[in-house]
C-alpha positions in Angstrom: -219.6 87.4 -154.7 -222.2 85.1 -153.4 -223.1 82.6 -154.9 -227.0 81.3 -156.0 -226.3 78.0 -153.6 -224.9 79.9 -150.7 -227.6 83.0 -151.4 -230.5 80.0 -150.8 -228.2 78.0 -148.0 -228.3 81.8 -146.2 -231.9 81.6 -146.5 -232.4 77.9 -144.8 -230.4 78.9 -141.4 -232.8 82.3 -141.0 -235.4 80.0 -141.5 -234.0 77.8 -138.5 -232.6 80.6 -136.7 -234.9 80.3 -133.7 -234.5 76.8 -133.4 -230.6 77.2 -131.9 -228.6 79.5 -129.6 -225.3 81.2 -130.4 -223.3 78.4 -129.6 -224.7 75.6 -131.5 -224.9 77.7 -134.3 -221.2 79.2 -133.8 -219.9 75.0 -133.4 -222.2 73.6 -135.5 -224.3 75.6 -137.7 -222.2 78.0 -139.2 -219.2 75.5 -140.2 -221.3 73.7 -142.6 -220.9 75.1 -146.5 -223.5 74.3 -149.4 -221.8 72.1 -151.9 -224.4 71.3 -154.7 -228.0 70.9 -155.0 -229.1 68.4 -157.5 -233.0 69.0 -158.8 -233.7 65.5 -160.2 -231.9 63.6 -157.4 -233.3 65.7 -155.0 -230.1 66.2 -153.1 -228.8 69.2 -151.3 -225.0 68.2 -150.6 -223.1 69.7 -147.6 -219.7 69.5 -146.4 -218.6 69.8 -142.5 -215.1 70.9 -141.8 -214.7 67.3 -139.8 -216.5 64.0 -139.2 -217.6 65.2 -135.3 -219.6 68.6 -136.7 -221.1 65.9 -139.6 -222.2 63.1 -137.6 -223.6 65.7 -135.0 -225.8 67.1 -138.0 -226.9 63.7 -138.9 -227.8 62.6 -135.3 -229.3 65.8 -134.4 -229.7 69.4 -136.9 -230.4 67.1 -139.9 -234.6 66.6 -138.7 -235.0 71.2 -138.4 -232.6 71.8 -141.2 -233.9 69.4 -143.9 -237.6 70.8 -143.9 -236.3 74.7 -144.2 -234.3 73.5 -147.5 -237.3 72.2 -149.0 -239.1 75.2 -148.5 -236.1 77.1 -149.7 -236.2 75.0 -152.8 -239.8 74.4 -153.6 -238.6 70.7 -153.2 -240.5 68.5 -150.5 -238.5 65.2 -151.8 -235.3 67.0 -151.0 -233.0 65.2 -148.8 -229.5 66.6 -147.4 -226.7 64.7 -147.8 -223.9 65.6 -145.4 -219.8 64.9 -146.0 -216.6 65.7 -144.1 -213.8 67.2 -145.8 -212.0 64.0 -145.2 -214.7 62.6 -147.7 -213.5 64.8 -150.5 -211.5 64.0 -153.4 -208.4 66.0 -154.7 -210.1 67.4 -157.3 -212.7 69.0 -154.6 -215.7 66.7 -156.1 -217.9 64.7 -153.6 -216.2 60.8 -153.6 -218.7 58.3 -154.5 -219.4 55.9 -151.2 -217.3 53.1 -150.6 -220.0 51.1 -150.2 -223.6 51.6 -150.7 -225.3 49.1 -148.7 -222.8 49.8 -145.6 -224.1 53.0 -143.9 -221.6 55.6 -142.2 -221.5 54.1 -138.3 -221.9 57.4 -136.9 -219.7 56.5 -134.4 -217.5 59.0 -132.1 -213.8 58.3 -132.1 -212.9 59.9 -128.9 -215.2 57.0 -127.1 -213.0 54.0 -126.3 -212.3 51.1 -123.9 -209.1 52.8 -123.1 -210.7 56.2 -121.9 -213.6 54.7 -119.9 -213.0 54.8 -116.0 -213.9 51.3 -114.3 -215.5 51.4 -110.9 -217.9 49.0 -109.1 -220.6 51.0 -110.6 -220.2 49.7 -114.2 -217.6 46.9 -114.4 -220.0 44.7 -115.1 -221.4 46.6 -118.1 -218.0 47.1 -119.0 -217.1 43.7 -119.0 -220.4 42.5 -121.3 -219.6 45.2 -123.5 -215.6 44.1 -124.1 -217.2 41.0 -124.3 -219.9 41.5 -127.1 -217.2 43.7 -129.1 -214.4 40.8 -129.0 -216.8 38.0 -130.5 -218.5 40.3 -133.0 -215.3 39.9 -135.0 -216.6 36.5 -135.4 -219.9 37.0 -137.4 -219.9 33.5 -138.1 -218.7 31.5 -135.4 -219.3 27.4 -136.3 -218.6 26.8 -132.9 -222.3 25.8 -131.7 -221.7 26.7 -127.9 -219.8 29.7 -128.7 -222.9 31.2 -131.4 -225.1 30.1 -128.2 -222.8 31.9 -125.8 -223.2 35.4 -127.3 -226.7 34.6 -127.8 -226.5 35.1 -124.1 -225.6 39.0 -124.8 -227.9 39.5 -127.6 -229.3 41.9 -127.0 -226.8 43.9 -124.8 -229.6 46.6 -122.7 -227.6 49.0 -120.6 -229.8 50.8 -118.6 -229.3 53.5 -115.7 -229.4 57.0 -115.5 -228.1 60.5 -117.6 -224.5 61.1 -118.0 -223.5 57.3 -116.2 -221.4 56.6 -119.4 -223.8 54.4 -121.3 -223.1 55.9 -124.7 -219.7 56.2 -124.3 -219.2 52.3 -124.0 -221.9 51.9 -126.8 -219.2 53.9 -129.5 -216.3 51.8 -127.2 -218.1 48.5 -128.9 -218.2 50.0 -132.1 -214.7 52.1 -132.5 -213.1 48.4 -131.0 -214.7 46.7 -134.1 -214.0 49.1 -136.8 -210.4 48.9 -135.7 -210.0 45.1 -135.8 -212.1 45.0 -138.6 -213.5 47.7 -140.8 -215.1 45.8 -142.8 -217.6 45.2 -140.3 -220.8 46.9 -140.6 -221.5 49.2 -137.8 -224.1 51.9 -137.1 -224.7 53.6 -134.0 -227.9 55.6 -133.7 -230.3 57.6 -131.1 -234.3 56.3 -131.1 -235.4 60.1 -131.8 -232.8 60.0 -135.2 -234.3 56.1 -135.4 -238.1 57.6 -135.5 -237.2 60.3 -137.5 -235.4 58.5 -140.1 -238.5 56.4 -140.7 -241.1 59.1 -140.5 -239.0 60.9 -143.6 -238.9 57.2 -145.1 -242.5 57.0 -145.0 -242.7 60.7 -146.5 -240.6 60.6 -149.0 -241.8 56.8 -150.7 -238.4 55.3 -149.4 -239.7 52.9 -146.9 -237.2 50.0 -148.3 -234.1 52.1 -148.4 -234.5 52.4 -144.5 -234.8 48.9 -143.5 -232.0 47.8 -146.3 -230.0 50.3 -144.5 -230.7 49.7 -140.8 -231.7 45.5 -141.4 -228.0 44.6 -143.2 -225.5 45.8 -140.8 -223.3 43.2 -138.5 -224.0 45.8 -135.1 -227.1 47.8 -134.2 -226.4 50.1 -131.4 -229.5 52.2 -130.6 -229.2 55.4 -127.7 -232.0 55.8 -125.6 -234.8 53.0 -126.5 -237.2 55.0 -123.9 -238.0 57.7 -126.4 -239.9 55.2 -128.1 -242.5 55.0 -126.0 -246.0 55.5 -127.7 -244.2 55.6 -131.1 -246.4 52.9 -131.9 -245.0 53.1 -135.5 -241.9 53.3 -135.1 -241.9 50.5 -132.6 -243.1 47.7 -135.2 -241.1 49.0 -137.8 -238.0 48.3 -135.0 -239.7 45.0 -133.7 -239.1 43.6 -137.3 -235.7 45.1 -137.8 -234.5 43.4 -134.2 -235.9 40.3 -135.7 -234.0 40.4 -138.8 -231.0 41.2 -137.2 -231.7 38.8 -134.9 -232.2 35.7 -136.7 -229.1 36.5 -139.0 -226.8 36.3 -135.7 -226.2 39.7 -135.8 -225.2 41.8 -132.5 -227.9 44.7 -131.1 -226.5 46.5 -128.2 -229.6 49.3 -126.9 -229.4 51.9 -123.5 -231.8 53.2 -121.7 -232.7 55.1 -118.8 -234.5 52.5 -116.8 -234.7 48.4 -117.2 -237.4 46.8 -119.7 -239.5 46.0 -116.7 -239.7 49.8 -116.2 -240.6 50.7 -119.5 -243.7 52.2 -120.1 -246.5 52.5 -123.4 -244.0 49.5 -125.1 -245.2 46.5 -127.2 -245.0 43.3 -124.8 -243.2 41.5 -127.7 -240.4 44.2 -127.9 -240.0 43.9 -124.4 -240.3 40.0 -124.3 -237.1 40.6 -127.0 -235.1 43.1 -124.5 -235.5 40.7 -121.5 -234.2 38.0 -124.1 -230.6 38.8 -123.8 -228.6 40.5 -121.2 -229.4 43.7 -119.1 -226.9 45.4 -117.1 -227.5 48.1 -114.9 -224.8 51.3 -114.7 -224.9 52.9 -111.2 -223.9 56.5 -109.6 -220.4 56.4 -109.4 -218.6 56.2 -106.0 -216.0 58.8 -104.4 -213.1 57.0 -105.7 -214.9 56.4 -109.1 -215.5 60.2 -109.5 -211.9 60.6 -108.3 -210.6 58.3 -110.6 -212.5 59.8 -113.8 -211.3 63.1 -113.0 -207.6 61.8 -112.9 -208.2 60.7 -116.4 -209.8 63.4 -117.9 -206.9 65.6 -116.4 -204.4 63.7 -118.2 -206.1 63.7 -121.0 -206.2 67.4 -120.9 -202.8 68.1 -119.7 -204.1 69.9 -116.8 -202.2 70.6 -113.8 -204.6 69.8 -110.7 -203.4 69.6 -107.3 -204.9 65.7 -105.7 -206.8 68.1 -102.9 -208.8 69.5 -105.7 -209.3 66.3 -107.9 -210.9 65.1 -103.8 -212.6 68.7 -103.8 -214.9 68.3 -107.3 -215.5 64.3 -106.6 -217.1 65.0 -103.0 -219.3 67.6 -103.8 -220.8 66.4 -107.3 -221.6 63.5 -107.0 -224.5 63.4 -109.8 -222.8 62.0 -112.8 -220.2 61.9 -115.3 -221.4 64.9 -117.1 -221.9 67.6 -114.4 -218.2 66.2 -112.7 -217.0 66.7 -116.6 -218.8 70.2 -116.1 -217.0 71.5 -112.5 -213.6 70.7 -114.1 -214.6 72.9 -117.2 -215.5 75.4 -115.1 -212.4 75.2 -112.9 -210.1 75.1 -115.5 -212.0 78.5 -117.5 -211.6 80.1 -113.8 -208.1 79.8 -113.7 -207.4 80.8 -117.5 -209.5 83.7 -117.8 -207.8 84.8 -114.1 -204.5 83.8 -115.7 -203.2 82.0 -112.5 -202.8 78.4 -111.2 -205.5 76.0 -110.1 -205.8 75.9 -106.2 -208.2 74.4 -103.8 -209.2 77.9 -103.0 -209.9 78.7 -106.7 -212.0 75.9 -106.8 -214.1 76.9 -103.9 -214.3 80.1 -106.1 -215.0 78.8 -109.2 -218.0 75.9 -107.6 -219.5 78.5 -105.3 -222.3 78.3 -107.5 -222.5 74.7 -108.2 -221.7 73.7 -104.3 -224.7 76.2 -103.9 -227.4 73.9 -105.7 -225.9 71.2 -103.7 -227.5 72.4 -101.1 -231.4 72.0 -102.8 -233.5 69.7 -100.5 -232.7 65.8 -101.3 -235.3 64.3 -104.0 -237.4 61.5 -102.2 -240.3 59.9 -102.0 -241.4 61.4 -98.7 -240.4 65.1 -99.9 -242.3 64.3 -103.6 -245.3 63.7 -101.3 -245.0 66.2 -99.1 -244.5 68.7 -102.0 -247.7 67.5 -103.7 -249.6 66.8 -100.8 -249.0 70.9 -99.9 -250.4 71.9 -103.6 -253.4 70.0 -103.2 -254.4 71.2 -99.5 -253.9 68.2 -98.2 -251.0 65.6 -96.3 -248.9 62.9 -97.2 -251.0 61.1 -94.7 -253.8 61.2 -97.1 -251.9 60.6 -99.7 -250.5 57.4 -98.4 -253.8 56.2 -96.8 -256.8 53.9 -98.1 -259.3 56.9 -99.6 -260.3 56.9 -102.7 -261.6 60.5 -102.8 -261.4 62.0 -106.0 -259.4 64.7 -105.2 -256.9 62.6 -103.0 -256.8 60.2 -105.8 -255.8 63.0 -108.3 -253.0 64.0 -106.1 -251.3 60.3 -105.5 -251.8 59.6 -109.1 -249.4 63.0 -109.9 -247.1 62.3 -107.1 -246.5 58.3 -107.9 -245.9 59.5 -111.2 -243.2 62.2 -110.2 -241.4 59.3 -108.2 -241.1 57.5 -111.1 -239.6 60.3 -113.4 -237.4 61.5 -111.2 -236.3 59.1 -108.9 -235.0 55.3 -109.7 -237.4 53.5 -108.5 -239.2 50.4 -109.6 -243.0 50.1 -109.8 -243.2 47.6 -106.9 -240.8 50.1 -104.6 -243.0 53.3 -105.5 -246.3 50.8 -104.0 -244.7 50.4 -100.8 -244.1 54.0 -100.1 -247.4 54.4 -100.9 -249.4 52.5 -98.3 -248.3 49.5 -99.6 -249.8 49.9 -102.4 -249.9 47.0 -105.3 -246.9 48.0 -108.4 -250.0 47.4 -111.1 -251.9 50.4 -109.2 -248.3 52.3 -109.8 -248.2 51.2 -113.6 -252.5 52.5 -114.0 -250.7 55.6 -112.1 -248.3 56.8 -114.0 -249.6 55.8 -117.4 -253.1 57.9 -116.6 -250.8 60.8 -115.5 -248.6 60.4 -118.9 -251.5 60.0 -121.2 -253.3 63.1 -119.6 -250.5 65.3 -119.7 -250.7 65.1 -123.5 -254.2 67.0 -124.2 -254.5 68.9 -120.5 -252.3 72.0 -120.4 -253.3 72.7 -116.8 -252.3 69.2 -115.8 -249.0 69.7 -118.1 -248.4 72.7 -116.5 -249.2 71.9 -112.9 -246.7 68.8 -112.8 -244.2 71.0 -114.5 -244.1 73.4 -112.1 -244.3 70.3 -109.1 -241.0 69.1 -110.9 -239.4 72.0 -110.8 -240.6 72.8 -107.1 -238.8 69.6 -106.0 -235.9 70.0 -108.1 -235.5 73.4 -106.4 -235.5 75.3 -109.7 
């Protein structure tokens, strides 16, 4: 018999079908079970199976699902609130929070100091980050040069690029604080579930719930700061909750993909903030790095991986964290589904594909320019030189700004490859390309298809 609840829950994920493929729904979707819907609270409660599937609808299927269930329910104030089974009591009923004002950190448990591979490429952010989790313990510290110490770190930015580890030693400063002291407020968050939060605070009439909740915590830890950019809203609404937390001596740690410096369509006084404390930059790993993480993740696994294959996957992908994380999953699914062991020779098997895009032409500046150049009938010559031709101009403008998305390169670097060119004309660049894109289709499209071109997609 299904029930009324479950017959209008059924209804929400057709509505939001679209929005996800088979395996998000099959890991994350189609876990979740309806629990109650309360009309004059306004509350639909769910339960997850385990705190992983509920903090990954908070951070991330909360903002498509919550919309369907108010259609669903004739309810636009309706708001989902999410539990694990954990959070159950024996009777089966919903337990009441612990504590109100102290928001569920969101934090994943499987992220700590212990798991996280050291190199040259990140011991320095590992070390501020040991360091800022060690003296939050000590919210109030009397010791005058010790508050002014971790001043020093406050905030924490750790910027560099995709799948480098930056959130994982973001949760390795939280889970380290919740285990010397839970009492301890802690929330991890990304900026998109930051902006989102608020937009449906400002919706909804519930404007001071969100800043009680994000302005009295002990540790702010925000993913990805760059999505931000343009959210002019969003942006002062965090410029006052950084002060807040601020001036009460409480710890912000935020990541990014590029330094402050680099960051585009921000407030000056956020950034003036974010230059404030302490920025540490997280680096490509090196062989012995990517050797080394693969070791770990091996044990972790229980794997059984001769060393000339570990050497095998750390020479050849070389990206980052995530796509080494991916060449082991896909060695190890080769070897099960062929039910045999785990050879170098399977491993050339298994990464033919992935040793394949390896060989895609290397991204840089002079290839970016020659690839534009070629779509706009003229040469990286032009490009480079003095002219100020319309049409030459156009064409720079669309290749300084692919350098900056998809290499790592400052402003000032991007100028010199350029003809020398000053970083400020860089900066007008790339901001006149970005604004653009947002009402041109033809422009969207035409760097869309340039970024794909160089990527060798």
């Amino acid at each position: 018999m299904i029930t009324d609840i479950q017959a209008q829950w059924d209804k929400i994920l057709d509505m939001c079908d679209q929005s996800y493929n088979q395996a998000t729904k099959v890991s994350f979707i189609f876990p979740l079970r309806p629990y109650s819907y309360s009309e004059e609270d306004h509350i639909l409660t769910v339960v997850a199976p385990n705190s992983t599937i509920r903090d990954t609808f908070v951070n991330r299927h909360e903002r498509i699902i919550t919309p369907a269930a108010q259609s669903v329910y004739d309810d636009p104030e309706l708001s989902i609130k999410i539990y694990a089974t954990t959070d159950l009591t024996p009777d089966g009923f919903v337990a009441a929070d612990k504590d109100n004002d102290c928001p569920k950190s969101n934090l994943i448990e499987k992220y700590k100091f212990e798991n996280f591979v050291k190199g040259k490429c990140n011991e320095l952010a590992y070390s501020a980050c040991s360091y800022v989790a060690e003296s939050v313990g000590h919210i109030n510290l009397e010791n005058h040069s010790a508050r002014a110490e971790r001043n020093h770190y406050n905030p924490l930015f750790l910027y560099g690029g995709v799948g480098l580890g930056k959130t994982h030693l973001m949760h390795s400063v939280g889970n380290y604080i919740k285990h010397v002291d839970p009492s301890i407020k802690v929330l991890y968050t990304t900026a998109e579930n930051l902006m989102n939060e608020f937009i449906n605070s400002i919706r909804v009439g519930k404007n001071q719930e969100f800043r009680d909740k994000y302005r009295t915590i002990d540790l702010l830890l925000v993913d990805d700061i760059q999505f931000l950019a343009d959210k002019e809203g969003t942006q002062d609404e965090f410029f006052h909750t950084f002060n807040a937390l601020y001036n009460a001596s409480k710890q912000i740690v935020i990541s990014s993909d590029r330094p402050p410096s680099e960051l585009v369509k921000f407030h000056e006084r956020l950034l003036s903030r974010f230059d404030n404390g302490t920025m540490v930059d997280i680096s490509q790993p090196d062989f012995e790095t990517r050797a080394a993480i693969l070791e770990k993740k091996v044990e972790m696994r229980d794997l059984k991986l001769p060393l000339e294959v570990i050497q095998y996957i750390a020479k050849n992908i070389s990206s980052n964290i995530r796509a080494l994380e991916g060449a082991l999953n896909t060695v190890a699914s080769y070897a099960k589904l062929a039910n045999t062991t785990i050879t170098l020779e399977l491993a050339e098997r298994a990464l033919k594909d992935k040793m394949a895009d390896n060989t895609k032409p290397e991204i840089s500046v002079k290839y970016i320019q020659e690839t534009v150049a070629k779509r706009f009938s003229t040469t990286r010559e032009e490009l480079c030189a003095k002219r100020r031709t319309a049409g030459i101009t156009y064409a720079r403008h669309i290749a300084m700004y692919l350098c900056r998305m998809l290499m790592d390169l400052t402003h000032v670097q991007i100028g010199q490859e350029f003809g020398k060119r000053d970083h400020t004309s860089v900066i007008y660049a790339c901001n006149k390309i970005a604004d653009e894109i947002e009402f041109d289709k033809e422009l969207k499209t035409t760097v869309y298809d340039l970024e794909k071109l160089i990527q060798g997609e």
